[in-house]
N, C-alpha and C positions, 0 to 999 in steps of 0.2 A: 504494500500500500504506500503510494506517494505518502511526502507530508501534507503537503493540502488534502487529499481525498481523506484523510484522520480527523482532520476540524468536520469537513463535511461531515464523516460519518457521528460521529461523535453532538454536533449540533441535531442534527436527522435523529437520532435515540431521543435526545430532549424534548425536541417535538413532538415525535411519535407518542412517546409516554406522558405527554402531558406536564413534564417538569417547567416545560415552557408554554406557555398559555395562549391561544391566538389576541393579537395585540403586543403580547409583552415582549419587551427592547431585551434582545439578545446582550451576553455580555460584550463590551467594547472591546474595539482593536487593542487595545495594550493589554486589556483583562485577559484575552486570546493569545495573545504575545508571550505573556507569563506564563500562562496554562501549559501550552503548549512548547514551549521553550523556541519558536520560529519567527521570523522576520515577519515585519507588515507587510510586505508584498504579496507573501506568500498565505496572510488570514484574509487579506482583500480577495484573493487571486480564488479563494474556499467562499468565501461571502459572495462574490460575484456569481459563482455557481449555483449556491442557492438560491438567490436573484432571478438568474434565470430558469429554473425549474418551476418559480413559484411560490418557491415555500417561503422564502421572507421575503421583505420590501423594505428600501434604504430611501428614509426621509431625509432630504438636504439639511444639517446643522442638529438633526435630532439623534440619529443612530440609525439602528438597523430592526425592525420589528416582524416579529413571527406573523403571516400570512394568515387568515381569517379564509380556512378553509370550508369553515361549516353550511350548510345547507343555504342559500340565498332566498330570500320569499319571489314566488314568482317562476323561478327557472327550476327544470326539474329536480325532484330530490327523493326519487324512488331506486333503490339498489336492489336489481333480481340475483337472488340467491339458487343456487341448484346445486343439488350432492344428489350423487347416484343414491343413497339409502339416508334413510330416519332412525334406524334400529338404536339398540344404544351398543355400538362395538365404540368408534372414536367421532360418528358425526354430530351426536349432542353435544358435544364441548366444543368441534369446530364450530356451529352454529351460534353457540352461544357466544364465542368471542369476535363471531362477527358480529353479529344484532346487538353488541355493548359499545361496540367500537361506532358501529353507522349512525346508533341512537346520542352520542354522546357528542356529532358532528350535525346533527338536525335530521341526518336522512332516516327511510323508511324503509323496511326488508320486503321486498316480495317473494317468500321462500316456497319452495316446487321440489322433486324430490324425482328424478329419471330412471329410477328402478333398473340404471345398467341399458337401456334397452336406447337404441339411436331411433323411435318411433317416437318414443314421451319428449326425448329432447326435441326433434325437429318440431312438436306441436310447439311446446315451450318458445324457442324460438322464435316459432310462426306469432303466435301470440304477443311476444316483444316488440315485434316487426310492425304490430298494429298499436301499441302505446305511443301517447305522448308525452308520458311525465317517467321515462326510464333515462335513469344519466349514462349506468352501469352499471357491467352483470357481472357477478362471481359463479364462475361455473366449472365443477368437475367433468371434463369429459368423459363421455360415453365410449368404453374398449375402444382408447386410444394408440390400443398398438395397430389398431386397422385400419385401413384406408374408411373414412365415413361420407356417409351421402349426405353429410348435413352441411358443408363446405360452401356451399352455395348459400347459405341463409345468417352463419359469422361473417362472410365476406360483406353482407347485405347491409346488417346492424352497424358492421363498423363505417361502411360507404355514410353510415344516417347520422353518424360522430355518437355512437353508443360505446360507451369505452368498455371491453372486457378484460378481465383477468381470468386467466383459467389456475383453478389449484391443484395439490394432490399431483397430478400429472398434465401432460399437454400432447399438443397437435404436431407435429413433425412438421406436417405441412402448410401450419400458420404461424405467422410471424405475428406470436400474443404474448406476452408477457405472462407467467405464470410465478405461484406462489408455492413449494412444496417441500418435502423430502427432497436431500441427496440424497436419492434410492440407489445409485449404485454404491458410491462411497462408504453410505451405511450397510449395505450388503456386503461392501467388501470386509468392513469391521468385523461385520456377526459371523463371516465362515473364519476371517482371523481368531474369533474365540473359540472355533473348534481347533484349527491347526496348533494352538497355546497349546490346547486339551492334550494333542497328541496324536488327534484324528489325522490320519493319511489320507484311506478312501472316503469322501465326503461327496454325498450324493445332492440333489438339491428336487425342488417343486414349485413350479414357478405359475404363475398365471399369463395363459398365452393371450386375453385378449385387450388385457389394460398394459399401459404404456410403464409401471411401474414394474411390471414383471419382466418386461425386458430392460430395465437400466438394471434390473437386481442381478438378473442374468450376468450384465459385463458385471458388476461387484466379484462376483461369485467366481467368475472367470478369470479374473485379475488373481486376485487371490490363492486360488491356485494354481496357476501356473507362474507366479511372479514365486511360491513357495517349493516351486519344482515338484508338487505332485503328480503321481499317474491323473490323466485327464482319461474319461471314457464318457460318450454322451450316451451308452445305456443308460448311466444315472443322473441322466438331465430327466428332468418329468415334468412335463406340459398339462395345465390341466384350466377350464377353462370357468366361467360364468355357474354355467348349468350344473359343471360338475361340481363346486362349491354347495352349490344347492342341493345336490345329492347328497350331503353328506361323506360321512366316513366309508362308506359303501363305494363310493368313486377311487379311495385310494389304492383298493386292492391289486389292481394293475399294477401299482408303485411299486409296493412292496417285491414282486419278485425284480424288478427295474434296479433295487437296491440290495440286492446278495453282492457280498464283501464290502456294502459300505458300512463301517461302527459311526457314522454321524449324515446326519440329513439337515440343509438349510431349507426351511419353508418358506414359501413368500410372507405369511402371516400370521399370527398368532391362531387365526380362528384355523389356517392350515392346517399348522400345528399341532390345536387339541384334536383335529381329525385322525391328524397321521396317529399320534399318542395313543387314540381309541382302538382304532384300526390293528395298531401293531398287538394292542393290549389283547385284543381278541382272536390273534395270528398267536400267542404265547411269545411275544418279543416285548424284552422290557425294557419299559428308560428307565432311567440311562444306560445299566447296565450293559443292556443287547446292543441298543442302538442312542446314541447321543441326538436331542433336538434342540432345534432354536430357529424362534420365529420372530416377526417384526409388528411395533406397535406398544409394546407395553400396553394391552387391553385389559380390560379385567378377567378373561380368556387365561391372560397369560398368570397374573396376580394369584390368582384363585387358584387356579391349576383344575388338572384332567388328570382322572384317577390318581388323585395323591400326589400329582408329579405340577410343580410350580416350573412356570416357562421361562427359560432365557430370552431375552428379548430385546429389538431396539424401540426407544421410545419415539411414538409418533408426538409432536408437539402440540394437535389439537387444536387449545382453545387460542395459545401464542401463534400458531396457523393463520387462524380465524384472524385473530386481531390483525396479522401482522397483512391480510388480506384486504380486509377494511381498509386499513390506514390506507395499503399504496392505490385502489381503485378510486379514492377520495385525492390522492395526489392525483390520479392522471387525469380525473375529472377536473383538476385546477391549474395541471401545468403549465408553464411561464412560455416562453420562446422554445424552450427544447426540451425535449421528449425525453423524460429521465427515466433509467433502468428500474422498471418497475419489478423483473424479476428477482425472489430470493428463493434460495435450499437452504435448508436447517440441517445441518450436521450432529447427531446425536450419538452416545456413548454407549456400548450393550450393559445390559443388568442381568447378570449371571445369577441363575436359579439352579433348580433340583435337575434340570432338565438333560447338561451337561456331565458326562464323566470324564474327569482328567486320566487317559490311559495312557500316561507317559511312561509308567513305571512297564507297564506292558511291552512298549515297545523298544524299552530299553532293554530288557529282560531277552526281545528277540531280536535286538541288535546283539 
């Protein structure tokens, strides 16, 4: 990180969290100067920036004051909300910290819910495409690892200056700003917790039709082979929407897909208590037989499945949500130029019952 894009970042947390209040005069140039231990050229050079994105405004002879992003009377101020599910796995806490963050800027949530399915989104959509009072949408795409027929109707909203953010994941083939997981990075983390462990053969279960199954894939991939394991894609498992829906009963194919692996990465937690059940009822036990670890920290993972508490990476949720809100509320207000609305959250694994450390094992057959 340069030293000016440090002030930026750093002033941008302020605001975001509210430390800084719309109206309230940012600290001055020399306050910035000591803080930071860097030249005035170089806190100008960070202030002009935020200038131009929007987020403050510089009154001649008074200072420099936080930008009054909230809701205007008059011009629109409805924000459409869409997550593929309502359940309560992780999207009641993303939900809720968007609807605190919008309510807290004047705007109003219009939340819809696309059950996975590219029919409910294009109605959704379609529906937007007839409002007048929508500024901006937060939308999870619909099994974004596939080409979708709904391309024609994003392109539309944005032609109309409808500003989207997509979370969770995104479109390949749109140039949107998203707000999500580093799904591969955090993937590459969670098989690094089984290679710790001692696991060699490490099999994996991915979701082939959302766009996060396939970044978890390069995680997974990096990771071993950056560790010099045997790679075999018998133990890659592809599994899709439906077969989630089926249950544990979908996994059964897995299981023989996974002879000689002692560790499986799931795409998910809810994966996870599947494969758990699955194996449980095959007479394969975790950790013992077989080592798991899935992603999210849900209460899937918390609680555990048949006794066994799940290793897992945390999904951020409701800091998702907000962190969603805030920048669909910036791009609704930005300045001269178009600021990087996208972030990833990089998150740390939390190691449960679910893992066994078979180091001494392999030592033993070294």
């Amino acid at each position: 990180m340069s030293k000016y894009q440090s002030v930026i970042s750093w002033l941008t947390e302020q605001i975001d969290t509210g430390k800084f209040s719309p109206g309230e005069k940012i600290p001055s140039e020399n306050e910035l100067c000591g803080r930071f231990g860097l030249s005035r050229q170089t806190i100008r050079h960070a202030i002009s920036k935020l200038v131009d994105d929007g987020l403050v405004e510089s009154r001649q002879g008074s200072g420099t004051f936080v930008s009054d992003q909230r809701a205007r009377e008059g011009e629109r101020n409805v924000i459409a909300v869409v997550t593929t599910y309502v359940d309560d796995y992780i999207f009641p806490s993303t939900i809720r910290g968007i609807e605190s963050t919008l309510s807290d800027k004047g705007y109003s949530m219009l939340l819809s819910f696309s059950n996975n399915t590219v029919g409910k989104e294009r109605q959704f959509l379609m529906d937007i495409l007839g409002r007048n009072d929508v500024a901006g949408i937060i939308i999870e795409p619909v099994k974004s690892a596939l080409p979708s027929p709904n391309m024609d109707l994003y392109r539309k909203l944005t032609d109309k200056g409808i500003k989207i953010l997509l979370i969770n994941t995104f479109y390949p083939e749109l140039d949107l700003p998203h707000v999500s997981l580093n799904d591969a990075h955090c993937a590459y983390r969670a098989v690094n917790a089984l290679i710790d462990a001692g696991h060699i053969n490490i099999g994996c279960v991915l979701k082939l039709d959302d766009g996060q199954g396939r970044e978890r894939y390069r995680g997974y991939l990096k990771a071993i082979t950056e560790a010099g394991l045997p790679f075999s894609y018998e133990h890659v498992n592809w599994i899709d929407t439906i077969d989630i829906r089926d249950g544990k009963d979908a996994l059964v194919k897995v299981r023989d897909r996974l002879k000689g692996c002692t560790a499986v990465f799931c795409y998910n937690d809810q994966v996870a208590g599947m494969m758990i059940e699955m194996l449980a009822d095959s007479g394969i036990k975790v950790p013992e037989d077989m080592s798991v670890i899935g992603m999210d920290d849900s209460d899937i993972a918390r609680n555990g499945v048949r006794g066994v508490t799940i290793s897992s990476i945390p999904h951020p949720k409701e800091k998702l949500g907000k962190k969603a809100a805030t920048n669909i509320i910036r791009m609704i207000h930005e300045g001269k130029l178009f600021f990087n609305a996208s972030f990833e959250f990089e998150e740390d694994v939390i190691l449960r019952d679910s893992i066994a450390d078979i180091t001494s094992r392999v030592s033993d057959k070294g």
